[in-house]
C-alpha positions as CSV (number, residue, x, y, z in Angstrom):
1,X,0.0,0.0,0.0
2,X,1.7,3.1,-1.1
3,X,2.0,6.0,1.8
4,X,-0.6,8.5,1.0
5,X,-3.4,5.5,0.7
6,X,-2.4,4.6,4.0
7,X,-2.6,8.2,5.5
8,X,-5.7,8.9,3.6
9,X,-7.3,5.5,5.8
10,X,-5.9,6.8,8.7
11,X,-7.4,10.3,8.4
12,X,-10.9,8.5,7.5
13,X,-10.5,6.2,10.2
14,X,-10.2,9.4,12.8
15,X,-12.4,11.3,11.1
16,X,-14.9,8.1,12.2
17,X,-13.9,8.1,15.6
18,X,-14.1,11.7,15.9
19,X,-18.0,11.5,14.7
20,X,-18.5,7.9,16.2
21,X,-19.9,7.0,13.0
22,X,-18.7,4.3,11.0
23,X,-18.9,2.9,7.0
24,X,-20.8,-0.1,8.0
25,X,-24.3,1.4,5.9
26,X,-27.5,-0.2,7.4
27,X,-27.6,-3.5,8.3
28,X,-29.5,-5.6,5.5
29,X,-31.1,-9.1,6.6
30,X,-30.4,-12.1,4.6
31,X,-33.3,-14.9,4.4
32,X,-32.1,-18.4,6.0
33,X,-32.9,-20.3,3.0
34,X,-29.7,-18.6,1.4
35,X,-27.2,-20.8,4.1
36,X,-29.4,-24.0,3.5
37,X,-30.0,-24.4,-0.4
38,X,-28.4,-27.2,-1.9
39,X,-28.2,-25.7,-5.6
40,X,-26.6,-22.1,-4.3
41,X,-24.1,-24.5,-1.8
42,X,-23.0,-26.6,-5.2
43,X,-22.7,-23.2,-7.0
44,X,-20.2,-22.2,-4.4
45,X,-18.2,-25.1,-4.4
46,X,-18.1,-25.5,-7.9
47,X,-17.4,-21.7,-8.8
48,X,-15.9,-20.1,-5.7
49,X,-13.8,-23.2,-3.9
50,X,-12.8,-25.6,-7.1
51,X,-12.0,-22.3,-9.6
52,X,-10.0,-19.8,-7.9
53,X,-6.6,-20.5,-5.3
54,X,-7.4,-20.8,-1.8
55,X,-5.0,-20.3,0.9
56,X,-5.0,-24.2,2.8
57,X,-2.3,-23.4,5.3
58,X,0.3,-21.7,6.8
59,X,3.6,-21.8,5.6
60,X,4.5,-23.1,8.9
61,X,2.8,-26.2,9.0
62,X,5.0,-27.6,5.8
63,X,8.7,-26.1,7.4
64,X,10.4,-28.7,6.7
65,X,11.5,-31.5,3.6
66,X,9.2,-34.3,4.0
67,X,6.7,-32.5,6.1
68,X,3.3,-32.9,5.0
69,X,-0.5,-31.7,5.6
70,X,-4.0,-33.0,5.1
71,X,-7.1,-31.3,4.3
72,X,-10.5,-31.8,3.1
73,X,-10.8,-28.7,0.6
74,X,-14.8,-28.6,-1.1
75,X,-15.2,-32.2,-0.5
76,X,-11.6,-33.4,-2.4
77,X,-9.0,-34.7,0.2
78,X,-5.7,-33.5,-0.7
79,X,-2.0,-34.1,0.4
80,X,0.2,-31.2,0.7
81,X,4.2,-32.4,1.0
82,X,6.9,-30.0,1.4
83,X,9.8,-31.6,-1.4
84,X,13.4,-30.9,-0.8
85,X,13.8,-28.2,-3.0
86,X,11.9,-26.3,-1.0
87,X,8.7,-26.1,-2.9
88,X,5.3,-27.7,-2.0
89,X,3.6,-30.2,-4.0
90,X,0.0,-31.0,-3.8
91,X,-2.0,-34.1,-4.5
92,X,-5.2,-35.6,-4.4
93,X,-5.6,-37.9,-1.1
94,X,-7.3,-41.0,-2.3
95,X,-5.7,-44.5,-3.5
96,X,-5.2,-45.4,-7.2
97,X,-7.8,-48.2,-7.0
């Protein structure tokens, strides 16, 4: 973030506090049936979770050659292994038969 973006946030931000006001807008109510449809749930997985990268873990967790990490991402198990070159190689978590 270049300097005068951040001091422009910062003078918006006290601004805020000054008027203890905020940029939240009104609240807005979402119906239920939004968190429990089965189509809109697919749509997500299919064009949110399976199309775009996804951060699955922390760099951390993989510190070392050989170190590896499971995870369930959008119902497709996957294998992370940290190789010895350093880079991380993922896989699908499932036998070949």
């Amino acid at each position: 973030m270049q300097q005068d973006e951040q001091i422009n946030l910062i003078r918006r931000a006290l601004a805020l506090i000054d008027t203890n006001d905020s940029e939240r807008g009104e609240p807005a109510v979402s119906p239920v049936g939004r968190y429990l449809d089965p189509a809109r749930y697919e749509r997500e997985m299919t064009h949110i979770f399976r199309q775009h990268p996804l951060a699955l873990c922390v760099s951390a967790s993989l510190a070392q050659p050989g170190d590896s990490f499971a995870i369930d991402v959008a119902g497709l198990p996957l294998l992370l292994v940290r190789a010895e070159g350093g880079q991380v190689n993922g896989f699908v978590n499932a036998c070949r038969h």
